[in-house]
N, C-alpha and C positions, 0 to 999 in steps of 0.2 A: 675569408668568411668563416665564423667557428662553426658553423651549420651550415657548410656544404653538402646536399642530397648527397651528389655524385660521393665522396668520401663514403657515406652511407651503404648504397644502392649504386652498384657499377654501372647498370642499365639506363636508370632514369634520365638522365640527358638524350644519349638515342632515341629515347621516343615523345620527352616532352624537352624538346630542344630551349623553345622559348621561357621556361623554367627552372632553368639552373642553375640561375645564380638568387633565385629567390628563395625566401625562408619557407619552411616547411608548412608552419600554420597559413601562410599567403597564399600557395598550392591548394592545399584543402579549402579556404576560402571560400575561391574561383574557380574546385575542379567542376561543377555544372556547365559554367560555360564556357571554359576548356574545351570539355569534352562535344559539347554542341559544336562547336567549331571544328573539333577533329573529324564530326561524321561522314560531310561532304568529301573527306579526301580519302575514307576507305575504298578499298579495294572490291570488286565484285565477289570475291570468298567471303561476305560477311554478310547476312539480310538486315537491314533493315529499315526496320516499321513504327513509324512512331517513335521517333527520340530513343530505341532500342536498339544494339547494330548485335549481332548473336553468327561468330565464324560459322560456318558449314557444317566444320566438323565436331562444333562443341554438341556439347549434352544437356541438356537442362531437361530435368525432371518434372515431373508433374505437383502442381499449386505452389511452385512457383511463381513470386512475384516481383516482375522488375521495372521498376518507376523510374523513367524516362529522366536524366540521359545514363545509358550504362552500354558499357562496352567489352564484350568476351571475348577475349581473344581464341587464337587456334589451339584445338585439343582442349579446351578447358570443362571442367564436369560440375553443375549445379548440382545438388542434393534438394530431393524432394521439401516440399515447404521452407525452403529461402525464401530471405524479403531482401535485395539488394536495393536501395535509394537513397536520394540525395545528391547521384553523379558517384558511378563507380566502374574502375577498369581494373579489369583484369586481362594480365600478360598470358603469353604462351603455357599451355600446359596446368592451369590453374584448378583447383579444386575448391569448391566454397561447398560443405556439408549440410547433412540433413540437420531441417531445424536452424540456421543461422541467419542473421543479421549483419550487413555489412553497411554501412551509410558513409556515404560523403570520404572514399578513398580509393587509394593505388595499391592492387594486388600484383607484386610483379612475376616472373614468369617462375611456375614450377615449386609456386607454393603451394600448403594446404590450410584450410582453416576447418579442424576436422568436422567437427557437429556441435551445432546447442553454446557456437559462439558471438558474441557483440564485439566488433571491431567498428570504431567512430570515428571519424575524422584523424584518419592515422597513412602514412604512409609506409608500408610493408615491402621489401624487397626481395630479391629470389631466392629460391630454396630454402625459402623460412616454411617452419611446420609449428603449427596450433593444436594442440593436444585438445581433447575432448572437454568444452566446458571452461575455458582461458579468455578474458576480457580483455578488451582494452577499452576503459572508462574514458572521456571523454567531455564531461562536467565535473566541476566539485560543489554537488549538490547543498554540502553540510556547511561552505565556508559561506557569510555575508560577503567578502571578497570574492568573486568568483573568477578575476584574470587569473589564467595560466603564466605561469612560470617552466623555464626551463633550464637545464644545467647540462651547458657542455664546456668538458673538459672542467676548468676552474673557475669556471665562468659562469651566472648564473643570467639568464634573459628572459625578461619582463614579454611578454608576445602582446598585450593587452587585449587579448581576444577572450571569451567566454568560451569555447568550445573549439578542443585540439584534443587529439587520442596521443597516438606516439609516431615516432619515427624509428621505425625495425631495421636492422640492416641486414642482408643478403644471411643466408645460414645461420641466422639463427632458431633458436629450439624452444618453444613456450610451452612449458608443462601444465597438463589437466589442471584447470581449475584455478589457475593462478591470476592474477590483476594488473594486470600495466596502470598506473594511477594516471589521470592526466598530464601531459608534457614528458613519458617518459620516452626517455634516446638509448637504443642501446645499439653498442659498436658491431660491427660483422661478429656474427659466430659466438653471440652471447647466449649464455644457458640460463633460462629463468623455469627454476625448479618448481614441482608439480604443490600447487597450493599456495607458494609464492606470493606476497604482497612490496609492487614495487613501487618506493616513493623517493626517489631521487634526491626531492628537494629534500625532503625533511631531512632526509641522510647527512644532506651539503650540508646542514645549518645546525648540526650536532657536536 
């Protein structure tokens, strides 16, 4: 498969087993009712209430808001006025900042999304860091086409979906301010620099 998570994200099979051999925009989908279905089988370290499960030891700040289904894992740190919805988990160890927006994704263990970020419909791996102000776009507002495309490797794949953010892999670095355009893939341990505009396709087709 040219868009193997697991190649991506080393963790992601461990905890969404029955997902991985599916394409990444398919994931984001159906992470809602994914995650509605993972509730019943947490563990007593985690409350919860209402379509909301929050570990013990996480933190979540005040005006905070988290719209049913969302899942935090252990150790993980909300920053005051988050809006996390649409179905979103976060791994071990995770930080989502003051001021952010997270919809419809997989934050995996031991990332940060620092503050004053939009991450949509994207699936994030671990030890990836989000610098202050860094998007990851999620529509192509301006085109009359609005299916996403995506390019991996030499390969270019039609998703025929209207709305997919990106697929991040484990360590990598998103500098302040910079834009992930819709459908963008980037390998383990990619550096995308502070202000940065990343367009994959148009690249491919240059």
């Amino acid at each position: 498969m040219p868009l193997a998570i697991d190649k991506y994200i080393a963790g992601f099979s461990g905890i969404f087993a029955t997902q991985k051999d599916r394409l990444p925009w398919h994931v984001t989908q159906n992470l809602a009712g994914l995650l509605q279905e993972m509730l019943p089988h947490l563990d007593a370290a985690y409350v919860i209430r209402d379509g909301v499960a929050v570990h013990k030891t996480a933190i979540v700040e005040s005006n905070v808001v988290l719209k049913a289904p969302v899942i935090i894992g252990e150790g993980c740190f909300i920053g005051a006025n988050a809006y996390l919805r649409g179905g979103v988990y976060l791994g071990k160890g995770s930080t989502i900042g003051t001021g952010c927006e997270v919809k419809t994704s997989i934050v995996l263990h031991h990332s940060a999304i620092a503050h004053f970020n939009f991450i949509g419909d994207s699936l994030i791996g671990s030890n990836v860091n989000f610098e202050a102000g860094a998007i990851i776009a999620n529509h192509y507002n301006e085109r009359k086409d609005k299916r996403i495309s995506v390019v991996a490797g030499a390969e270019i794949i039609a998703t025929q979906v209207e709305k997919f953010g990106a697929l991040v892999g484990d360590n990598c670095k998103i500098g302040a301010n910079a834009v992930l355009s819709p459908g963008t893939v980037l390998e383990k341990g990619s550096l995308v620099k502070r202000l940065a505009l990343v367009e994959q396709l148009a690249a491919s087709s240059s």
